[in-house]
C-alpha positions in Angstrom: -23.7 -45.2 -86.1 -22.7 -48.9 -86.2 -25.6 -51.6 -85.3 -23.5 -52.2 -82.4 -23.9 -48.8 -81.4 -27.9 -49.0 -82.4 -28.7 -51.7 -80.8 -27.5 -50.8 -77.5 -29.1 -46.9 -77.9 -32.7 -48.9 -78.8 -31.9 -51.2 -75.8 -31.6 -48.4 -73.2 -34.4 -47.0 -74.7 -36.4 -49.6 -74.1 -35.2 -50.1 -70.4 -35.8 -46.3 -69.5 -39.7 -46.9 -70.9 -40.1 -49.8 -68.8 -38.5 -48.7 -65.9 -41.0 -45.0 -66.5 -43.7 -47.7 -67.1 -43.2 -49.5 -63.8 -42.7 -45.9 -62.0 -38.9 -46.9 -60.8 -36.0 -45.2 -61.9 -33.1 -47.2 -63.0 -31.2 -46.5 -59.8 -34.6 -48.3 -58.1 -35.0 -44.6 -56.8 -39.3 -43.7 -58.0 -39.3 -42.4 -61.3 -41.2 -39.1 -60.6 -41.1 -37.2 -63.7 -42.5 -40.8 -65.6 -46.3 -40.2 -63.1 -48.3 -37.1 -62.7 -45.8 -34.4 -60.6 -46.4 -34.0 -57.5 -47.1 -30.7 -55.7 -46.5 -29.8 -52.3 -48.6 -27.2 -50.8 -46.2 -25.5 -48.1 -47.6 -23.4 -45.6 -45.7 -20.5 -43.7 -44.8 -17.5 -43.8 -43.4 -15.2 -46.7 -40.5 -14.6 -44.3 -38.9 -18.0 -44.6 -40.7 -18.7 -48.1 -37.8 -18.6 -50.7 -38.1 -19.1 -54.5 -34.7 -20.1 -54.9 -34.9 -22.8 -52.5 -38.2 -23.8 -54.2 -36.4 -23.6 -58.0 -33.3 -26.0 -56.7 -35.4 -28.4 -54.6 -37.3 -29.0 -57.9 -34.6 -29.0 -60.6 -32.9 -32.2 -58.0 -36.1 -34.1 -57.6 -39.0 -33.1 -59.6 -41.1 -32.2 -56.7 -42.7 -29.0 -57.4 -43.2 -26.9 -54.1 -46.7 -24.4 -53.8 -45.8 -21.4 -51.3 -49.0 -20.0 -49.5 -47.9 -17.3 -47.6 -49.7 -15.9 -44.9 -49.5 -14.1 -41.1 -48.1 -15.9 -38.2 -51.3 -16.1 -36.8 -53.0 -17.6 -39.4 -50.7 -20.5 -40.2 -51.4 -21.7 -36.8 -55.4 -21.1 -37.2 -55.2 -23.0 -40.5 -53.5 -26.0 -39.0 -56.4 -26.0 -36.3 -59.0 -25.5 -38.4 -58.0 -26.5 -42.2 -55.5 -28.9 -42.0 -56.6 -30.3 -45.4 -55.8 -27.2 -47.5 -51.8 -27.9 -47.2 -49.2 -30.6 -47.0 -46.2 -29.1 -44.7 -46.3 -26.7 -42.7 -43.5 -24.2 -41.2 -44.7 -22.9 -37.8 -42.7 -21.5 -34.8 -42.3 -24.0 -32.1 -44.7 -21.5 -29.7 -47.7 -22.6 -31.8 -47.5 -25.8 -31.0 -48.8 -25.7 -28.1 -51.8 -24.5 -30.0 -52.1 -26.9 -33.0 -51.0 -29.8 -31.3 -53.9 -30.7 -28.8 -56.3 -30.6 -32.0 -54.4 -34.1 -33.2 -53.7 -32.2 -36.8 -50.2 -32.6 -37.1 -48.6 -36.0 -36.9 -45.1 -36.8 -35.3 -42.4 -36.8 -38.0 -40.9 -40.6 -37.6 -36.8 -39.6 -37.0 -36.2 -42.7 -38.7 -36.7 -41.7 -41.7 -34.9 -38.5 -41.9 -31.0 -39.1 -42.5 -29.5 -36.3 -40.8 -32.0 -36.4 -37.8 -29.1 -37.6 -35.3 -26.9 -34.3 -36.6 -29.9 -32.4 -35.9 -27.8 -29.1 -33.5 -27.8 -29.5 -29.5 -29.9 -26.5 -29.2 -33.1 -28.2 -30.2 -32.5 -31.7 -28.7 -31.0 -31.0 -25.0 -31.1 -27.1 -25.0 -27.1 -26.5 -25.2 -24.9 -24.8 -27.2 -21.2 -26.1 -26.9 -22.3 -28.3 -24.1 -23.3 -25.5 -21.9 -27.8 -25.1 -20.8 -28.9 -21.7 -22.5 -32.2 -19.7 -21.5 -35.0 -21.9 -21.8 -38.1 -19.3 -20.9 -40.9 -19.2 -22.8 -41.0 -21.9 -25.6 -37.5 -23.1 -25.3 -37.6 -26.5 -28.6 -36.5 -28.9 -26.3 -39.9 -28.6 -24.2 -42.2 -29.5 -27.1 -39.9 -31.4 -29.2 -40.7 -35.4 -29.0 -44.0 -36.9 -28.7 -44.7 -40.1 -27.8 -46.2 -41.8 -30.7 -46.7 -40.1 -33.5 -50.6 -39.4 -33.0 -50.0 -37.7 -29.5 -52.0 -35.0 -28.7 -49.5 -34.0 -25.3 -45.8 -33.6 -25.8 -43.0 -36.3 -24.5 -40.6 -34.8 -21.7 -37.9 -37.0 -23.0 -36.5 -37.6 -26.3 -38.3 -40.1 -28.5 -38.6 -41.5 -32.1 -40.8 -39.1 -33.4 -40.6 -34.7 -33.3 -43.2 -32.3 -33.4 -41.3 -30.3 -36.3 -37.7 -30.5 -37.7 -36.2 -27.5 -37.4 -35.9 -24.6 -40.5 -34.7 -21.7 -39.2 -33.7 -19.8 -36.1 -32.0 -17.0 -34.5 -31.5 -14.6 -31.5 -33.1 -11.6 -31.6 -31.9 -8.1 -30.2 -32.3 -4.3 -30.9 -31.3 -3.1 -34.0 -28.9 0.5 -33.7 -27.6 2.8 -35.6 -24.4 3.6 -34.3 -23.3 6.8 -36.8 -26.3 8.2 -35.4 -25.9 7.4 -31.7 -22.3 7.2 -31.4 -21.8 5.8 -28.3 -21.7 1.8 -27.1 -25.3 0.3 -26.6 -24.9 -2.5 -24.3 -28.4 -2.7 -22.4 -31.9 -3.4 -23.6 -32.9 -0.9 -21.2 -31.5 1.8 -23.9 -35.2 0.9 -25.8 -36.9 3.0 -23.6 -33.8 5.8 -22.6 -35.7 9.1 -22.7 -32.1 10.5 -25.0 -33.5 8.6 -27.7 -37.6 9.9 -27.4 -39.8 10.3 -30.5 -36.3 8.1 -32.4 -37.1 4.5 -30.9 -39.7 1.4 -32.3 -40.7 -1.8 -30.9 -42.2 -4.4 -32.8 -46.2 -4.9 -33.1 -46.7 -8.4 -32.7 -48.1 -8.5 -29.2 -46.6 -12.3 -28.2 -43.2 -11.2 -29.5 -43.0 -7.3 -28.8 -44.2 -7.9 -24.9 -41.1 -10.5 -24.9 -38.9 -7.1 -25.7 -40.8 -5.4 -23.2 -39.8 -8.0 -20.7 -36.3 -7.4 -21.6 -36.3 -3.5 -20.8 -38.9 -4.0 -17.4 -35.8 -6.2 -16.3 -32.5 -4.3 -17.7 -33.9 -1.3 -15.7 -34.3 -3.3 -13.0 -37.9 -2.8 -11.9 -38.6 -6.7 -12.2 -37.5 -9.7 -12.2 -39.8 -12.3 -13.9 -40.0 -16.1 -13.4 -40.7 -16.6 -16.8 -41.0 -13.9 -19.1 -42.7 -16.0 -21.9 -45.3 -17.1 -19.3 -46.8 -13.8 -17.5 -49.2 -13.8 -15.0 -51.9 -11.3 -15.1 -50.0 -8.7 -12.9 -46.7 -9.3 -14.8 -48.7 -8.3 -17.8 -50.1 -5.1 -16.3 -46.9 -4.2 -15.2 -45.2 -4.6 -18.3 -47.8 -3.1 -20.6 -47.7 -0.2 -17.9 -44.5 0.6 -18.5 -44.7 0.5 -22.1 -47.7 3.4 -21.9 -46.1 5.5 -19.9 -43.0 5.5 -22.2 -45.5 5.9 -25.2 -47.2 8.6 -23.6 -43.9 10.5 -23.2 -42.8 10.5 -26.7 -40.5 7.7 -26.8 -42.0 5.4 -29.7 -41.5 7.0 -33.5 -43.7 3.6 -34.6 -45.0 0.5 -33.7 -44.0 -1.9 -36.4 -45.6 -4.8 -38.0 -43.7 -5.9 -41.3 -40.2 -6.3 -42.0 -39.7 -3.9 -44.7 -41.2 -1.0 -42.4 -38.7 -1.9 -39.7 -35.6 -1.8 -42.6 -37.2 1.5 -43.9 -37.2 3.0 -40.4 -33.9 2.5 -39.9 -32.6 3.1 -43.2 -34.4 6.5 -43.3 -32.4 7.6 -40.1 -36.1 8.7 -38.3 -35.7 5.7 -35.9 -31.8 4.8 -34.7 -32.9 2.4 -32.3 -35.8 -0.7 -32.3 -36.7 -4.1 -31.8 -35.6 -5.7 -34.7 -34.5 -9.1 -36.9 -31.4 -9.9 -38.3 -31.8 -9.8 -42.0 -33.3 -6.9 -41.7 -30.4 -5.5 -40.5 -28.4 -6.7 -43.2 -31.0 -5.6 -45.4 -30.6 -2.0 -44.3 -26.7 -2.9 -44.6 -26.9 -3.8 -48.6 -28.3 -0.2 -48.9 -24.5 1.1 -47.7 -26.2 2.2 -44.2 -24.2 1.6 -41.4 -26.3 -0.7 -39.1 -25.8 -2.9 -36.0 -27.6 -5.7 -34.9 -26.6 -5.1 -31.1 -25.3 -7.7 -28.5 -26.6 -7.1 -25.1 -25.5 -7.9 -21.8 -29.0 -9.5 -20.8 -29.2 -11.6 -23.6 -31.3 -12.2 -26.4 -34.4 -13.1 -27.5 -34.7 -16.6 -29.5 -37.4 -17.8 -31.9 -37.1 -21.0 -34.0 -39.6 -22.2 -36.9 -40.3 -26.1 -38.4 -41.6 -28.1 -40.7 -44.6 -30.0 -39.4 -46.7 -32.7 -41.2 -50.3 -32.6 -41.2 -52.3 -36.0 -40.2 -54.0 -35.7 -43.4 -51.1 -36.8 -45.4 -50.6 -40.0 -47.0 -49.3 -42.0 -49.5 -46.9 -40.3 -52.6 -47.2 -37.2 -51.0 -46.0 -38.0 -47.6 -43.0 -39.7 -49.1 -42.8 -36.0 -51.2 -42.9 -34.2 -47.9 -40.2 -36.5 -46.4 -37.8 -36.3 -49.1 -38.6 -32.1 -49.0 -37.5 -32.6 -45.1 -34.3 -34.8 -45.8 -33.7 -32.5 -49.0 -33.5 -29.3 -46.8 -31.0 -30.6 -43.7 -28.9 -31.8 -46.6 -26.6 -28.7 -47.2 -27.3 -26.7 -49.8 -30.7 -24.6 -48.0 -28.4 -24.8 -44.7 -25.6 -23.1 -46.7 -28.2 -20.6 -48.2 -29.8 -19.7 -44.9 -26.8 -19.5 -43.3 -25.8 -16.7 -45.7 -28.8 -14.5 -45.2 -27.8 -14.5 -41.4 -30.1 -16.9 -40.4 -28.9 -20.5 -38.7 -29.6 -23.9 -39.7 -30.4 -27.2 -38.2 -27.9 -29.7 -39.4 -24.5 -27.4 -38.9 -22.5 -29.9 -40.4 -23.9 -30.6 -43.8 -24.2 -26.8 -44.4 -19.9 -26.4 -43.6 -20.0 -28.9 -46.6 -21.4 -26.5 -49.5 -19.9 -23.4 -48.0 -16.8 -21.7 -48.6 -14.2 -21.7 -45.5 -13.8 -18.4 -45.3 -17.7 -17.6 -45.0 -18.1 -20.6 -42.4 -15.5 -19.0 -40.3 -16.9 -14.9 -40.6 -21.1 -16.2 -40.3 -20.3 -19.6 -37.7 -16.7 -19.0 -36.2 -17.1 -14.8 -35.7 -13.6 -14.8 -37.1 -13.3 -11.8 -39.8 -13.7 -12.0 -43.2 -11.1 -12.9 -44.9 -12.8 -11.7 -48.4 -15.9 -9.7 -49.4 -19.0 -11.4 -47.8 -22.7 -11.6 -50.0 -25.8 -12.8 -49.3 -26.8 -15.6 -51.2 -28.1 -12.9 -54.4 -24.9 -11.5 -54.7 -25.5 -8.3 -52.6 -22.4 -7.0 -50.7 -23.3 -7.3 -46.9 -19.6 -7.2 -45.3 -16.3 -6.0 -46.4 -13.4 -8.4 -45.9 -11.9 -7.7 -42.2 -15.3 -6.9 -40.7 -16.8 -9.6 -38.2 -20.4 -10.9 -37.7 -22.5 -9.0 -34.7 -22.8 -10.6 -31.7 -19.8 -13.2 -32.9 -20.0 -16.9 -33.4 -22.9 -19.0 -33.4 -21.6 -20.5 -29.9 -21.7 -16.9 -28.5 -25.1 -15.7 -30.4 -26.9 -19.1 -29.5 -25.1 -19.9 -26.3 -26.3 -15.7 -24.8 -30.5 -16.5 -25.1 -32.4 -15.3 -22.3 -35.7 -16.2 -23.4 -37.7 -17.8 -26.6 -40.6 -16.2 -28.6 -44.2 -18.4 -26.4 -47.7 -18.0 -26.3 -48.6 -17.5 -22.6 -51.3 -19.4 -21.0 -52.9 -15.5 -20.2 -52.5 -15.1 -23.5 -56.0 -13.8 -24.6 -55.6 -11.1 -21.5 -51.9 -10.4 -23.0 -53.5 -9.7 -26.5 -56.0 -7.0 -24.9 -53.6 -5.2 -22.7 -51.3 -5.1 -25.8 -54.3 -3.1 -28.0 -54.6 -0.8 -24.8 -51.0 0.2 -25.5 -51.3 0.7 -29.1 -54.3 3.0 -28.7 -52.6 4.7 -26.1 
């Protein structure tokens, strides 16, 4: 090595030690791995809770992200109640209407998030390719802008600062399997047809499973509701009356709760038609099982989940939890989720780390033009099969209804048990 050569490897050394000593990275960017790592405690579900994303968000920025995984239910009690014990939560946009009034979660400023103006049509104005879809229940757009970012009510028009940015979402329908039925499933009312008795489920989660129930009450035509996310007391009888009766006649195999149960249902042949999600399906797909997750006429049933700041959070780790926010609408966990069957929020970015072909078979509905796998590898489509329920603009554009907590909610929960003990 020349002392030309030395001098300039001791002189970058000692740049890189001041800049670690100063806490700046030489692009001016902090100089993370130089202080104490910083943790993110993320709060959610084990559904949306991914190592992988956790592993690459990590290995680009140092920031090391904690999953605590735990029920629906109890991510919204612990942002009530505890919103010390994390630093981001991912909640469905129904729960806000729960956490929000306590003044625990703080309006995310869309200034700071670079992607924020990309963020998909569906959350901001309720369209899909220009066009209004199904807004009962907790459609995003209602509870998605407050007016300062310490607001305890939501803003009816858009503002500087959202609730959540979205994750995750999707529209929900029954889950067939069509070897087994062999014949076209077009209604929701099919849940409860007495030719499928002691072979159909619905899901156990009373806020989401009476939502199904809405579907059938209507597709057979013995109600219409106002809104089906927001039952009134004799709505809810009706509903939950219908749902004993069926019960009582043999027509549930089981009630489920967890996603494996609903994929080993199906995959087991001793239920060929149920309320079900859509990687589930694909789940019971990668096992070589033919299964369907069904587009009907009605519609279907959307849910959406975000990432929420606490008003605890300050400092380093609110600047961690930003650049976790910006990191995820950037592409590559749109890309990922995108192959698991899921949808993301910032379309465009995702297109960008995808290949063409598996934009235009999961976005477009156009067939696969190769063999399509989930993000692990796992075969889920041969080449020349095309997505369920089409393109995103079809899947999106068909909801009906969206996954709420209604205001009789507490009444809801008790009728529900009735029918389970039925």
């Amino acid at each position: 090595m020349s002392d030309q050569q030395r001098a300039a490897g001791t002189s970058r050394r000692q740049i890189l030690k001041m800049a670690g000593a100063a806490g700046v990275g030489l692009a001016g960017f902090p100089y993370v791995h130089a202080q104490e790592k910083i943790t993110l405690r993320y709060l959610g579900t084990a559904v949306n809770q991914d190592r992988r994303i956790a592993e690459k968000f990590e290995a680009d920025t140092g920031i090391k992200i904690q999953y605590i995984a735990v029920t629906t239910d109890d991510v919204t009690k612990r942002a009530v109640t505890a919103p010390n014990s994390f630093d981001l939560i991912d909640t469905e946009y129904f729960s806000l209407k729960k956490i929000l009034p306590t003044g625990n979660l703080l309006g995310i400023d869309t200034k700071r998030i670079k992607n924020a103006d990309k963020i998909t049509t569906l959350f901001t104005k309720g369209e899909v390719g220009g066009k209004k879809v199904g807004d009962q229940g907790t459609a995003p757009k209602k509870v998605m802008y407050l007016d300062k970012p310490d607001a305890k009510t939501f803003s009816a028009a858009p503002t500087q600062y959202m609730t959540l940015i979205p994750t995750v979402y999707n529209a929900d329908t029954l889950g067939i399997r069509p070897d087994l039925i062999k014949r076209p499933i077009e209604s929701w009312k099919e849940l409860l047809n007495p030719e499928f008795k002691g072979k159909a489920a619905i899901l156990n989660i009373p806020s989401i499973g009476i939502m199904d129930a809405a579907m059938v009450v209507e597709a057979m035509g013995l109600y219409k509701y106002p809104d089906k996310g927001n039952m009134t007391k004799k709505e809810i009888d009706l509903t939950i009356k219908t749902l004993i009766e069926a019960k009582r006649a043999g027509q549930f195999r089981a009630l489920w709760k967890d996603f494996n149960e609903s994929v080993n249902l199906m995959a087991s042949g001793e239920v060929v038609i149920q309320s079900m999600w859509s990687p589930a399906v694909t789940a019971v797909r990668t096992k070589g099982i033919p299964c369907v997750f069904q587009p009907l006429k009605e519609g279907y049933r959307a849910w959406a989940a975000g990432f929420g700041i606490p008003r605890t959070l300050t400092g380093r780790k609110a600047d961690a939890a930003y650049e976790f926010i910006n990191w995820f609408l950037d592409g590559w966990a749109g890309a990922y989720l995108n192959r698991q069957g899921y949808y993301s929020a910032v379309l465009e970015t995702a297109k960008a780390k995808m290949e063409a072909y598996e934009w235009a078979y999961w976005m477009e509905g156009k067939p696969a033009a190769k063999d399509i796998k989930s993000p692990t590898g796992d075969l889920l489509a041969k080449a020349g099969s095309v997505r369920d329920g089409g393109s995103y603009e079809a899947r999106m554009g068909g909801i009906a209804c969206w996954n709420s907590i209604m205001d009789e909610n507490q009444y809801m929960v008790q009728k529900w048990n009735e029918f389970v003990a039925a």
